[in-house]
C-alpha positions in Angstrom: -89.1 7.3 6.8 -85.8 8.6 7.2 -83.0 7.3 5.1 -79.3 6.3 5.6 -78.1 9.8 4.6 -80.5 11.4 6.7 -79.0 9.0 10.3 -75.2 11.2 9.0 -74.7 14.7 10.9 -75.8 17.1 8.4 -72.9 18.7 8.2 -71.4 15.5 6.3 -73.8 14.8 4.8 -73.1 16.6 1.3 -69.2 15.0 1.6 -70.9 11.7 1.4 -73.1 12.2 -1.0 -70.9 14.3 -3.4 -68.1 11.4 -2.8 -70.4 8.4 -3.5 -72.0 10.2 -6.3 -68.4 10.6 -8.1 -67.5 6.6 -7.4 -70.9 4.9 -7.3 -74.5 7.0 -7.9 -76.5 3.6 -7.9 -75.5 3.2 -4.5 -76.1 6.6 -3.4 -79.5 6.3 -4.7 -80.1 2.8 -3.0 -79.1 4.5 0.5 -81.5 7.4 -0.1 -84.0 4.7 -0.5 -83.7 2.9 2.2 -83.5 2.9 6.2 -80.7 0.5 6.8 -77.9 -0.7 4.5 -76.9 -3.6 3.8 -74.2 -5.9 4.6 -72.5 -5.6 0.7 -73.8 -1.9 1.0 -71.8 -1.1 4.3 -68.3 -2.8 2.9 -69.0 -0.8 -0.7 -69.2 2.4 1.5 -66.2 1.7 3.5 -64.1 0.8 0.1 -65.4 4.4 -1.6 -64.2 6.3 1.5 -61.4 4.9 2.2 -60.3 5.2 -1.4 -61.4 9.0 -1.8 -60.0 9.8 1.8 -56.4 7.8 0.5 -56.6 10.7 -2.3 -56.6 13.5 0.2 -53.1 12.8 1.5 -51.0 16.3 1.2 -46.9 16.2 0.2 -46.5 16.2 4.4 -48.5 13.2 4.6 -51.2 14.5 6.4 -54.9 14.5 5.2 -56.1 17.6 3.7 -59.5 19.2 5.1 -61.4 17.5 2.3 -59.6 14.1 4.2 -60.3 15.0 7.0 -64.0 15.3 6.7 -64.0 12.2 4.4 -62.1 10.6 7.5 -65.1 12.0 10.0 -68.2 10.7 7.8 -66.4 7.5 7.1 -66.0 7.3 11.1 -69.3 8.1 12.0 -70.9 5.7 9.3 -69.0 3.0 10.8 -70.5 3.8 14.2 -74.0 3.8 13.3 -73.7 1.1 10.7 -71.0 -1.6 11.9 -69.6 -4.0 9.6 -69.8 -7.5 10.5 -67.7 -10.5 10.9 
């Protein structure tokens, strides 16, 4: 069984896990457990990255690389696991 982590491109795959083990490691360890998240688990995920990707602003305003690929896994997470209503 594959878990939530493993449906991210691998190459995010560490920036979402290093980011929700900094804000919340019981979820992280509930998505590695399981093949689909849920509703509450979807909206948590969406809060922690938009939070850490709100802390990779630089001075100019833009994100910072760090942001950037926060930006992408938040993205692609939303893809592949919509939030409803």
């Amino acid at each position: 069984m594959s878990n939530v982590i493993d449906t991210l491109p691998p190459e995010l795959q560490d920036v979402f896990t290093a980011v929700l083990d900094e804000h919340d490691s019981d979820l992280l360890n509930s998505l590695r457990a399981s093949s689909e998240p849920s509703q509450d688990e979807r909206e948590a995920v969406e809060d922690i990255l938009s939070d850490a990707f709100s802390e990779h602003i630089g001075e100019d305003g833009e994100p910072t690389d760090r942001g950037r690929l926060i930006d992408d896994v938040l993205g692609k997470f939303l893809l592949r696991w919509a939030i409803d209503g």
